[in-house]
Kinemage of the C-alpha trace (Angstrom):
@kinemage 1
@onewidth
@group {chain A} dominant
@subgroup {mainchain}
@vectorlist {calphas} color= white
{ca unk a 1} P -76.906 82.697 -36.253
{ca unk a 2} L -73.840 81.152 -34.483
{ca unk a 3} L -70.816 81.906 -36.235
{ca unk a 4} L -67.583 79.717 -35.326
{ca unk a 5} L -64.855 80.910 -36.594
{ca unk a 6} L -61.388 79.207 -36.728
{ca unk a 7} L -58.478 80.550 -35.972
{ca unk a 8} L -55.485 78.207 -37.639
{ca unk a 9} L -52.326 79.568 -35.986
{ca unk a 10} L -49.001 78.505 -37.468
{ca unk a 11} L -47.425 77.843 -34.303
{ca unk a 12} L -48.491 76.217 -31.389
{ca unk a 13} L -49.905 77.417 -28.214
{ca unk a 14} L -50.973 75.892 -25.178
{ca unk a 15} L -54.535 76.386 -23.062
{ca unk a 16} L -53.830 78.964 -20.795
{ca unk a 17} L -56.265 81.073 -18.582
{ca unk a 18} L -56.064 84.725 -18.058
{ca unk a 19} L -58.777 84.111 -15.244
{ca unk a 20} L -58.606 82.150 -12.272
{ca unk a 21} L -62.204 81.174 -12.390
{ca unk a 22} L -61.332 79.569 -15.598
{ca unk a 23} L -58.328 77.115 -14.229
{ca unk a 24} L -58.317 74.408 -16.112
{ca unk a 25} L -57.589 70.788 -15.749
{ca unk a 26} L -54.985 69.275 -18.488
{ca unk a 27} L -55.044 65.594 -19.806
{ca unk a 28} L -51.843 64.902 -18.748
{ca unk a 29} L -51.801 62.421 -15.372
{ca unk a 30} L -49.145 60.829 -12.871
{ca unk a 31} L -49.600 58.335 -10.493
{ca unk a 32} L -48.384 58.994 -7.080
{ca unk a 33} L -48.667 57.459 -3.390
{ca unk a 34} L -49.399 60.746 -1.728
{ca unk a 35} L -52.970 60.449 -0.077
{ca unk a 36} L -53.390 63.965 -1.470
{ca unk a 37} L -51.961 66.149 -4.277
{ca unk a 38} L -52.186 69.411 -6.229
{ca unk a 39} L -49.962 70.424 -8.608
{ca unk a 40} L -50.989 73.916 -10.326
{ca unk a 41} L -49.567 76.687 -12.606
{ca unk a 42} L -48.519 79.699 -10.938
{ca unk a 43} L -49.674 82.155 -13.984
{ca unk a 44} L -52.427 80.353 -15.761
{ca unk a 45} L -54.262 78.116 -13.054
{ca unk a 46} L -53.915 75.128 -14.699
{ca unk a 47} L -54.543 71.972 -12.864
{ca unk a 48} L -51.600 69.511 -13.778
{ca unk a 49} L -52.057 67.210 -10.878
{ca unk a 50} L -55.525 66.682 -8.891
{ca unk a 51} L -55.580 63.726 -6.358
{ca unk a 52} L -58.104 64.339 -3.507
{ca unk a 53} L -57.212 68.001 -3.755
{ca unk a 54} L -60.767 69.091 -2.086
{ca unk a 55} L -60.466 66.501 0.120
{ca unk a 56} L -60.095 67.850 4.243
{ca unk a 57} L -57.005 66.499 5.366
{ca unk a 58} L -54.622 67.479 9.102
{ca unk a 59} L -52.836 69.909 7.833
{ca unk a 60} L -50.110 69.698 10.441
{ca unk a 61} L -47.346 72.628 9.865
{ca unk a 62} L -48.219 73.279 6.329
{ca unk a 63} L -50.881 75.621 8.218
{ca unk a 64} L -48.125 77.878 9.791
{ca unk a 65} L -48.446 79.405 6.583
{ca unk a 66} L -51.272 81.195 7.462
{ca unk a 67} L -49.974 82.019 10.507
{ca unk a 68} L -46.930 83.472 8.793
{ca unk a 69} L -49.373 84.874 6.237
{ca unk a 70} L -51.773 86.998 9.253
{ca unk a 71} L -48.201 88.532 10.269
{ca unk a 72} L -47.302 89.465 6.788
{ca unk a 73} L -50.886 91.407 6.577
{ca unk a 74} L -49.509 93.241 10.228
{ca unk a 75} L -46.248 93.975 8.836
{ca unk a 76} L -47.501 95.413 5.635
{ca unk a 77} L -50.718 97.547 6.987
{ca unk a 78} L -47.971 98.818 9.710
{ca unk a 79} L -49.750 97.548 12.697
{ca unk a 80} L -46.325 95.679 13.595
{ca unk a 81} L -42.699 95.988 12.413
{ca unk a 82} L -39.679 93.177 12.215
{ca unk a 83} L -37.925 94.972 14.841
{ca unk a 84} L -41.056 94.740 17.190
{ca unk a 85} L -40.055 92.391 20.755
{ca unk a 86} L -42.824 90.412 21.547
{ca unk a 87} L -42.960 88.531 25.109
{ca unk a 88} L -42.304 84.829 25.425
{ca unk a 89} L -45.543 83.535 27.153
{ca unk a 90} L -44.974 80.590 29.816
{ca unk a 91} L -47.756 78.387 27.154
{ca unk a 92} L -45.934 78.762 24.187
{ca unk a 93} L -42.323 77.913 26.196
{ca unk a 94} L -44.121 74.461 27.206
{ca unk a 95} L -45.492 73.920 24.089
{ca unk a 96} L -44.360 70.501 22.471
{ca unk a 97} L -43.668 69.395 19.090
{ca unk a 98} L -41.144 70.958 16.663
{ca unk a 99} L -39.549 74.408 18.477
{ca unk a 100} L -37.597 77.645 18.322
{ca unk a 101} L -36.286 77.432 22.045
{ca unk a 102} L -37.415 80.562 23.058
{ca unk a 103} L -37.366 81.097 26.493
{ca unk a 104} L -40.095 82.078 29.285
{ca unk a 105} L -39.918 86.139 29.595
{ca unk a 106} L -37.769 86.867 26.996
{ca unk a 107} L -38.508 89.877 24.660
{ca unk a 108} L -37.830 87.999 21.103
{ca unk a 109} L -37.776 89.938 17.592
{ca unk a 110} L -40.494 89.761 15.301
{ca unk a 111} L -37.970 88.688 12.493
{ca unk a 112} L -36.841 86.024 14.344
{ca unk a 113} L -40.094 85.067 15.438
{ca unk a 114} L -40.892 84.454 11.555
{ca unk a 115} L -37.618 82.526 11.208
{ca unk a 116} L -38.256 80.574 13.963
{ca unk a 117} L -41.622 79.422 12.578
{ca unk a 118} L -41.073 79.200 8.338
{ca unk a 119} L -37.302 77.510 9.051
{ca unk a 120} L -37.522 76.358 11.910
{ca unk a 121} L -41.637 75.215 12.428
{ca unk a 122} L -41.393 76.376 15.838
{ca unk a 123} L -44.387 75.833 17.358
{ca unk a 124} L -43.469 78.073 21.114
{ca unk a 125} L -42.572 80.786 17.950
{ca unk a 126} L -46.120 80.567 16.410
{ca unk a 127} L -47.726 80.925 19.696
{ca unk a 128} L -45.569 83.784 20.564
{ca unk a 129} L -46.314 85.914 17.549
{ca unk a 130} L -50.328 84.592 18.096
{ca unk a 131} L -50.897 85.931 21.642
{ca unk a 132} L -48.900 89.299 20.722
{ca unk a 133} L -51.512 89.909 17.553
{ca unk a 134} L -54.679 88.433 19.048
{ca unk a 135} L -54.113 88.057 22.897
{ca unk a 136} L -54.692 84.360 22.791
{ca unk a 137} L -53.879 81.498 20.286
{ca unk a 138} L -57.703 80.525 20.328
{ca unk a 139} L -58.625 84.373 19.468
{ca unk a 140} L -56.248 84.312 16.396
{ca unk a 141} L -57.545 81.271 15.044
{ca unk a 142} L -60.797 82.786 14.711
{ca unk a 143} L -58.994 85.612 12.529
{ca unk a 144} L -56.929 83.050 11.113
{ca unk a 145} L -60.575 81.536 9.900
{ca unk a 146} L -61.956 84.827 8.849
{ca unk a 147} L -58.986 85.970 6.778
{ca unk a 148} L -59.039 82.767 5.241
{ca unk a 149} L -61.823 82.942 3.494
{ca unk a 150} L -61.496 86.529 2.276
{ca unk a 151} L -58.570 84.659 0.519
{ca unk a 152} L -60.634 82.198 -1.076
{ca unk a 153} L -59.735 78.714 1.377
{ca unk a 154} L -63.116 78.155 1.086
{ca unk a 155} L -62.882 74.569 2.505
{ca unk a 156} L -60.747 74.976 5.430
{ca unk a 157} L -60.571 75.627 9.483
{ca unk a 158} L -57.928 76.436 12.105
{ca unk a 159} L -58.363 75.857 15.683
{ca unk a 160} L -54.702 76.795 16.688
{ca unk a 161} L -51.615 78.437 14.620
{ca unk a 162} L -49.469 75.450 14.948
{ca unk a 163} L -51.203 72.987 13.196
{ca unk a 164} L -51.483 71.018 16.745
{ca unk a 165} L -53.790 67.797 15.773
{ca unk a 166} L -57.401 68.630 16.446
{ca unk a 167} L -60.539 67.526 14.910
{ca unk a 168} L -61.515 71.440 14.014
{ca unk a 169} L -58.218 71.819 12.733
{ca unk a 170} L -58.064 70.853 8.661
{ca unk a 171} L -57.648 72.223 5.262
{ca unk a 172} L -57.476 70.992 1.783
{ca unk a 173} L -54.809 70.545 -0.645
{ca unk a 174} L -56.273 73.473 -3.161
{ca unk a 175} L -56.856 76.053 -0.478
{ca unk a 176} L -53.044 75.300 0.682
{ca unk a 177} L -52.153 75.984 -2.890
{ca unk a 178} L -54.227 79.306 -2.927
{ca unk a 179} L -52.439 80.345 0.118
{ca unk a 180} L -49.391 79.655 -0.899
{ca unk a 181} L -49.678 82.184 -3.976
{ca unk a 182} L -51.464 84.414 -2.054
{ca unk a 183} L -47.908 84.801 -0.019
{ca unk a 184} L -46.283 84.965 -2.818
{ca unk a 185} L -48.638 87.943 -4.710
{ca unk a 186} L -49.531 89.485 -1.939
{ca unk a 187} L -46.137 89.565 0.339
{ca unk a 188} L -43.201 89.344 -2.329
{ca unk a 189} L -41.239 91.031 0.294
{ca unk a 190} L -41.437 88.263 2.805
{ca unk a 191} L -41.601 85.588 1.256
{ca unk a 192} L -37.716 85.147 1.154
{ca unk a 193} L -37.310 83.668 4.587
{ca unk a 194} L -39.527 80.603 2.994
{ca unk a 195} L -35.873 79.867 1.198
{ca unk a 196} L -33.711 79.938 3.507
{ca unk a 197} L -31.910 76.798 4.800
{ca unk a 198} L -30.772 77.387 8.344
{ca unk a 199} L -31.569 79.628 11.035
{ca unk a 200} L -29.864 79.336 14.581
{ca unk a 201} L -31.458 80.557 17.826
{ca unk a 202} L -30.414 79.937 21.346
{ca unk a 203} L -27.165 78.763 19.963
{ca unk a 204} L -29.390 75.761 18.492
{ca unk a 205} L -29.059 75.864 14.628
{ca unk a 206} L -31.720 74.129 12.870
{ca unk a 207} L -32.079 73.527 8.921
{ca unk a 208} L -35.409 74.153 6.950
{ca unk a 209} L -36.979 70.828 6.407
{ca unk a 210} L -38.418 71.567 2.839
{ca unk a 211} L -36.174 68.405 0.848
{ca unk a 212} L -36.880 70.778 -2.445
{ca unk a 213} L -34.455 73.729 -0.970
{ca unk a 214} L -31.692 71.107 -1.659
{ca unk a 215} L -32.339 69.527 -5.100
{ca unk a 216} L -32.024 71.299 -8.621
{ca unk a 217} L -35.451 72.238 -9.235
{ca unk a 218} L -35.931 76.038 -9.003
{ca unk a 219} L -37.638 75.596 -5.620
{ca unk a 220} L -37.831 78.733 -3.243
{ca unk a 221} L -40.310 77.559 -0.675
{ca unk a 222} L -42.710 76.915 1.528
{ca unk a 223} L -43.459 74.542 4.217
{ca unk a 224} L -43.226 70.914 5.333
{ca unk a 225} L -45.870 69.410 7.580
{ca unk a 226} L -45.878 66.007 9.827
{ca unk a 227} L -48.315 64.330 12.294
{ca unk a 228} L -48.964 60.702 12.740
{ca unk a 229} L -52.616 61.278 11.558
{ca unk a 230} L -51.355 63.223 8.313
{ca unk a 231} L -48.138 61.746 7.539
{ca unk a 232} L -45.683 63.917 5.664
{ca unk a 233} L -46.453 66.595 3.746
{ca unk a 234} L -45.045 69.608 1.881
{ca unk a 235} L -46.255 72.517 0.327
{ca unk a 236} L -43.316 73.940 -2.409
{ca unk a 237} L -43.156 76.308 -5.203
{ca unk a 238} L -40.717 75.894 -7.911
{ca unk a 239} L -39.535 78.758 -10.388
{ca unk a 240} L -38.065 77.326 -13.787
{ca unk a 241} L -37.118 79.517 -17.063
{ca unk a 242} L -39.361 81.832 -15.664
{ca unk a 243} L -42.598 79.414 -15.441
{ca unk a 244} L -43.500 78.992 -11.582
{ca unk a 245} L -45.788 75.962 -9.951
{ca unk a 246} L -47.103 75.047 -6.866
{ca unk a 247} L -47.003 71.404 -5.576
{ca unk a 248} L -49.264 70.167 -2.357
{ca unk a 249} L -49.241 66.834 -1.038
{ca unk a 250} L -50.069 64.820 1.730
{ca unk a 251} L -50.085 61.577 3.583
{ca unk a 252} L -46.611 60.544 2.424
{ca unk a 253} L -45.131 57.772 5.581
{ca unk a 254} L -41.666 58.698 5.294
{ca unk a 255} L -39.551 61.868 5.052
{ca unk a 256} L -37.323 59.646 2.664
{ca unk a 257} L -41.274 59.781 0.125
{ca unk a 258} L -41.908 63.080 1.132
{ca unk a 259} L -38.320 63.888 -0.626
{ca unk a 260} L -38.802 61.985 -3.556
{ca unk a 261} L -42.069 62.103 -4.462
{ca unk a 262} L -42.202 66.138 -4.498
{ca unk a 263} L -38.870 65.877 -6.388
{ca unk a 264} L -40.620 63.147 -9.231
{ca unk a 265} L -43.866 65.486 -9.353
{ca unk a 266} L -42.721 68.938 -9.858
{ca unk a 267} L -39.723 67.855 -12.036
{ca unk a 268} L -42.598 66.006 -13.980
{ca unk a 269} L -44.870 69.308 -14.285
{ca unk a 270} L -41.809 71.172 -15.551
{ca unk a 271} L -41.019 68.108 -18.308
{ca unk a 272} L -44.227 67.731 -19.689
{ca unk a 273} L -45.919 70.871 -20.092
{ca unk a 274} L -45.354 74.116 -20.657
{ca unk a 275} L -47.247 77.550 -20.882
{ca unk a 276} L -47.353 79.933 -24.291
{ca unk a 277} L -48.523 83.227 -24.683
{ca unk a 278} L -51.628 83.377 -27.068
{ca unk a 279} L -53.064 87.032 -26.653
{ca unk a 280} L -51.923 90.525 -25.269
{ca unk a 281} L -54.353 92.434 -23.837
{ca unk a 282} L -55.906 94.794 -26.291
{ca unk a 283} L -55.062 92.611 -29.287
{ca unk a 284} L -58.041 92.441 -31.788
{ca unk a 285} L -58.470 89.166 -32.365
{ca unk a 286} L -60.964 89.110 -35.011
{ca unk a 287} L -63.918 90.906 -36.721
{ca unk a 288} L -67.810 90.527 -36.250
{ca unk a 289} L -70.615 91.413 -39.070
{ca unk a 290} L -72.764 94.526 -37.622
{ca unk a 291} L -76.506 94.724 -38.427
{ca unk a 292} L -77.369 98.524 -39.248
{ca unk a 293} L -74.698 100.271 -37.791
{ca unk a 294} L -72.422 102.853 -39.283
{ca unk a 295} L -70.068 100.261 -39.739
{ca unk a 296} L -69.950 97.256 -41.344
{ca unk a 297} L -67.570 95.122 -38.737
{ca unk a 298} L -66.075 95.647 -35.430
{ca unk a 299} L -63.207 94.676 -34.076
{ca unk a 300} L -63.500 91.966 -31.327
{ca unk a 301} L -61.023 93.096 -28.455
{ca unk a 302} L -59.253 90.452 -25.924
{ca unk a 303} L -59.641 91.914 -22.381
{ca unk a 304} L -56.015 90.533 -20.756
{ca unk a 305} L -53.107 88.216 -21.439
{ca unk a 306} L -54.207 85.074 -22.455
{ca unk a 307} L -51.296 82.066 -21.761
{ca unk a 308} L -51.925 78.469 -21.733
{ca unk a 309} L -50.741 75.694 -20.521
{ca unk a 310} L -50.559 72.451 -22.041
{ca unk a 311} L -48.863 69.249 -22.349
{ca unk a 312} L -46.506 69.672 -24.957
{ca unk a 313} L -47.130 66.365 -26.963
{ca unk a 314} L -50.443 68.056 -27.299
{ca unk a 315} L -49.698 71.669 -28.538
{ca unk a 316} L -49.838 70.778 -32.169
{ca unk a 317} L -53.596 69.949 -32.002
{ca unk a 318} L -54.433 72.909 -30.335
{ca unk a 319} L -57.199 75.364 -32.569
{ca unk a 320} L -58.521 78.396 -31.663
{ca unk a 321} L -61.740 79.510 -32.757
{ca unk a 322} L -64.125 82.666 -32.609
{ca unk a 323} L -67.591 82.252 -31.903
{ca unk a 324} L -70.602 84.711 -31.520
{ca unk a 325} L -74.265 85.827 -33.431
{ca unk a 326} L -73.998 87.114 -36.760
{ca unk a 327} L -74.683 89.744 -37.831
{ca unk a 328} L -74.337 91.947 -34.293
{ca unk a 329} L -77.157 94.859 -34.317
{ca unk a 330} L -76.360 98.316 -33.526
{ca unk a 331} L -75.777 100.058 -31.524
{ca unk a 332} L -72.560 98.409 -30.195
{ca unk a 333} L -70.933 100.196 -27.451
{ca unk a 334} L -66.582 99.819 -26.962
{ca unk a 335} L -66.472 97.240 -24.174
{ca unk a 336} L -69.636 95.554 -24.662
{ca unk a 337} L -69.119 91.329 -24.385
{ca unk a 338} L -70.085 90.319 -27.964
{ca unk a 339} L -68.212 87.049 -28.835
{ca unk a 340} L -66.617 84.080 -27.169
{ca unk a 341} L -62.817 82.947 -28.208
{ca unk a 342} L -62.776 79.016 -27.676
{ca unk a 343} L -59.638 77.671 -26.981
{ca unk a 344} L -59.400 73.551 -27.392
{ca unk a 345} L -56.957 70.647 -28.165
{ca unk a 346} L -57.200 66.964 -28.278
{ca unk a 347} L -58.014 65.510 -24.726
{ca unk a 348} L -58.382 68.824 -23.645
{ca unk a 349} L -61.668 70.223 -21.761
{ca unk a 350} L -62.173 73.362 -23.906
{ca unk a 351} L -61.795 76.965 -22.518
{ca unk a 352} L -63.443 80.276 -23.396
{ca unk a 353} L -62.730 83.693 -22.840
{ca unk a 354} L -65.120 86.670 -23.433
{ca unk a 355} L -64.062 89.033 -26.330
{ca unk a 356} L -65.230 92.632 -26.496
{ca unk a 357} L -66.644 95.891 -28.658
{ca unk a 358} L -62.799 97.008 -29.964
{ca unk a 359} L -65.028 100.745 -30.715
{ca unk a 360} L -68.447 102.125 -30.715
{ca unk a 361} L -70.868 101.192 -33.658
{ca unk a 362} L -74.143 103.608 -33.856
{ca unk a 363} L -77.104 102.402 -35.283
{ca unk a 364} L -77.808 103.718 -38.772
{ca unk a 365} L -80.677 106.281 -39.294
{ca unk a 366} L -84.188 105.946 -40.436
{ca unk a 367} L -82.858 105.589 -43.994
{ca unk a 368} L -80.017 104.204 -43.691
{ca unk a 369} L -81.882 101.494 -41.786
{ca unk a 370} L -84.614 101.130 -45.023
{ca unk a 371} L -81.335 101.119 -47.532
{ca unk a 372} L -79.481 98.427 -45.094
{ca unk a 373} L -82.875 96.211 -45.235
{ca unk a 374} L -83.560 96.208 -49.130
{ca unk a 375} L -79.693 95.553 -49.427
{ca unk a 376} L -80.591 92.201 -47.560
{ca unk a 377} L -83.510 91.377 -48.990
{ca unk a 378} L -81.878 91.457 -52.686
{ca unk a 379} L -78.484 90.416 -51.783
{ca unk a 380} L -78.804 88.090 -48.615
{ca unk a 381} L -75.988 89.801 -46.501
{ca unk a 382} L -75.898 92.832 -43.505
């Protein structure tokens, strides 16, 4: 039969999702006048805010973050090095739009490069480091594409690394939020330049346009974005008392909104919830019944970490339960999926978690089969 089993804990703990796959959405909501927005837990996956996030939206310069991203990959595999000069091509000195200043013919650092386009959104910069990796802007977008969905931006498309308006040219406000902590897991080395305020070049010092940089919210990146067709945009990321989140939105008509309304939203994901630590990997959570094996229970094992994140008016009501077929026949082997640990609170959608085989159970022998049946016939229990 199905056996639930409740686990009353004397403190409270919030949902929290070892897996990505199992990101869930909180009760919690906020208004806002963004067109599109995404607010997200760095560690658990949980969906705080979710306003058109799967929607395609111009992406403007929040998508030189892949492009910053595909030269993070070069940098790290070797193929290129910060101290690499790369040739200033006469299309990307033209190019309009926000700029480095390079100039035509000069040999210009790869480090600077990078500054020029996560500080400064230099659009001559992202061209620059695009021809040197791809030999043409229109041959990197097609790895930019490629790479993108081996990092799970399942819904977007780049035509160009600039973000330059174009029909073929969009992404969503979740796969923005999956590349920004892809940067940040997979290029922890780089991603300080996404912090930093100013960067001069050509004797023309320009300051990074992320409002977040300069208010007291933990913020240490990523990228703004503007076009008339998008408005103003902003991917951030936010570290507070350890507890990081990621913020996308969109469509904002002023830079004066863009400011405010990223500074309302993530100060409001901080305020209202927060993320507690349930499980360690390897705890044994509970015991199972076993049907003719050499033992009577077995432990059920949590695979990883299990955190959650929850609204903290809500944490109270949280309960934790157990659930799986009683009595489990043997044999059992360690490892073996064999219950489900159910995680809900009021409001909440519920979230479970597989729970494994703590230990191998063998199956009895012939008689110890026979003894373990009449046991159950004259007492009713395994």
């Amino acid at each position: 039969m199905i056996r639930p089993r409740k686990l009353f804990l004397s403190f409270a703990f919030v949902l929290a999702a070892a897996l990505p796959a199992a990101a869930p959405a909180v009760a919690a909501t906020i208004e806002t006048q963004a067109e599109e927005a995404f607010l997200v837990d760095f560690d658990t996956g949980a969906v705080l805010l979710n306003k058109n996030a799967d929607v395609q939206m111009p992406p403007s310069s929040m998508s030189k973050m892949m492009t910053a991203f595909m030269v993070f990959d070069r940098l790290q595999d070797g193929r290129l090095s910060l101290d690499d000069e790369l040739t200033v091509s006469e299309k990307a000195w033209r190019k309009g739009g926000s700029k480095m200043f390079v100039e035509v013919g000069n040999q210009v650092r790869v480090e600077d490069l990078l500054r020029g386009v996560i500080v400064q959104s230099g659009n001559d910069a992202c061209i620059v480091l695009a021809e040197a990796l791809a030999g043409s802007e229109d041959a990197f977008a097609e790895q930019m594409n490629a790479r993108a969905l081996e990092i799970g931006l399942t819904n977007s498309h780049f035509a160009n690394a600039t973000g330059w308006p174009d029909e073929n040219h969009y992404v969503t406000a979740r796969d923005l939020a999956t590349l920004a902590k892809r940067i940040i897991v997979d290029h922890p080395e780089y991603y300080h330049y996404y912090s930093e305020k100013e960067f001069t070049w050509n004797d023309i010092r320009q300051g990074n346009r992320n409002p977040l940089l300069y208010k007291n919210v933990g913020a240490d990146g990523l990228k703004t974005g503007h076009t008339e067709a998008a408005g103003y945009g902003l991917t951030a990321s936010a570290v507070q008392n350890g507890r990081r989140l990621i913020l996308v939105i969109n469509g904002l008509p002023s830079v004066k909104a863009r400011a405010d309304e990223s500074e309302r939203l993530m100060s409001w994901g901080f305020r209202e919830f927060n993320n507690y630590a349930l499980f360690k990997a390897g705890d044994a959570v509970d015991e199972a019944a076993v049907w003719l094996g050499d033992e009577d229970t077995v432990p059920l094992v949590i695979a990883d970490d299990l955190t959650v994140t929850l609204p903290r008016n809500d944490r109270n009501g949280m309960q934790v339960s157990v659930v799986y077929d009683s009595p489990i026949p043997a044999p059992i082997p360690a490892g073996q999926e064999i219950a489900k640990l159910r995680v809900s609170w009021p409001g909440g959608v519920p979230v479970e978690v597989p729970l494994q085989a703590g230990q191998d159970v063998e199956q009895l022998g012939p008689f110890g089969r026979i003894a373990a049946s009449i046991k159950f016939l004259l007492l009713g229990s395994p």
